[in-house]
N, C-alpha and C positions, 0 to 999 in steps of 0.2 A: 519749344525746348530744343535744348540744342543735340546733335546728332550726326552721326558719321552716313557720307551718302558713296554709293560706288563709284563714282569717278570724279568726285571732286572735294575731297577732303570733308569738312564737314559742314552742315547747315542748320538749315532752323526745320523744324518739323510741329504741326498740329499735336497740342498733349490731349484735344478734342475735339468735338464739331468747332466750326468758328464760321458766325453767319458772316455775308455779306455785307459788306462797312463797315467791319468790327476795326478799330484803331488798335493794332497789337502795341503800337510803340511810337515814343516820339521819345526821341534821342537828340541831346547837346552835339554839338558841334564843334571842333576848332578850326578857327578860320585862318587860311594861310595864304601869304602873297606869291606872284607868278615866280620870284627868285625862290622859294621856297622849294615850289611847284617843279622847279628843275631839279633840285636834289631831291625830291622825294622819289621822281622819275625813274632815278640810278639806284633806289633800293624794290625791295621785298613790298613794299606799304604803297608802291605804283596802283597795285590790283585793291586796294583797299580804299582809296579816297576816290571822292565825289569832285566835279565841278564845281565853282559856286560861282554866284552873283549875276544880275540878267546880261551881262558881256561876256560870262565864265572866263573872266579875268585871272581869278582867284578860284584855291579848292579847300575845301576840308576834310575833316579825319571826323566821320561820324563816330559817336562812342555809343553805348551800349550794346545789342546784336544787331544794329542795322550792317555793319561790313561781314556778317554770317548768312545773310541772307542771301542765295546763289542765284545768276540769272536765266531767265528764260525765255523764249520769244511770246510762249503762251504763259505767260506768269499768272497766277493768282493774286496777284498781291501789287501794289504800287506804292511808290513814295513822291511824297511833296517837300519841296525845298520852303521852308518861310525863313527869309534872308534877315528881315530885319529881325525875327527872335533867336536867328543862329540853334535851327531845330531844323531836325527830317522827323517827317512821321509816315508810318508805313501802316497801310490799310490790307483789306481784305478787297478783291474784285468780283467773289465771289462766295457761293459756301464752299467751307472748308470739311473733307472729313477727317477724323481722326490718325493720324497715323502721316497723312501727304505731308508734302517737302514744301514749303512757302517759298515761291522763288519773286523776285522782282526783277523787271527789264530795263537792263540797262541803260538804254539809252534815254530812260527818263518818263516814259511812256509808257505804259503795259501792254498796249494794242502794235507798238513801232517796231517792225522787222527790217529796219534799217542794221545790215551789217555792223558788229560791234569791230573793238580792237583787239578781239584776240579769237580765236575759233573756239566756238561756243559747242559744247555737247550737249546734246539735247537728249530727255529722256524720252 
């Protein structure tokens, strides 16, 4: 469900337990090219689109709550890109309890503490 978090507008949060591997979501996609990619850059919707394709030539505008989901270095939770179905689907890495903030890591990885592009709050 979705939900207000303290310092970062709002997120997705457990409405219960949710085991380990659970598929919360697999969300459409719109796929957009690198000229795109530069005007999207100049707005508000920078912090909202993903990479795409295995050159990350190109990016998309995941739709349903996957651009609600905030990131973490220790996420709970990860997404996979499947390019040719033009879907993200975001899992569970663990159990969930009821009430926690679902975060996924940005950089693509759940486990990758690789430096993002913007300073990350941690909780």
């Amino acid at each position: 469900m979705v939900g207000k978090t303290p310092n970062r507008g709002r997120g997705m949060f457990a409405a219960g337990p949710i085991p380990k591997g659970t598929v919360l979501e697999t969300a459409p996609v719109i796929v957009m090219g690198a000229d795109e990619r530069k005007l999207l850059d100049k707005t508000l919707l920078h912090d909202y689109i993903f990479e795409w394709g295995d050159d990350r030539s190109r990016c998309c505008m995941a739709l349903g709550y996957v651009p609600l989901y905030n990131h973490s270095y220790s996420s709970n939770c990860e997404y996979e890109m499947e390019f040719r179905k033009k879907v993200i689907t975001v899992k569970t890495v663990r159990d969930i309890e009821k009430g926690e903030e679902l975060f996924i890591n940005y950089n693509g990885d759940w486990n990758n503490n690789n430096p993002i592009w913007f300073e990350a709050k941690e909780d």
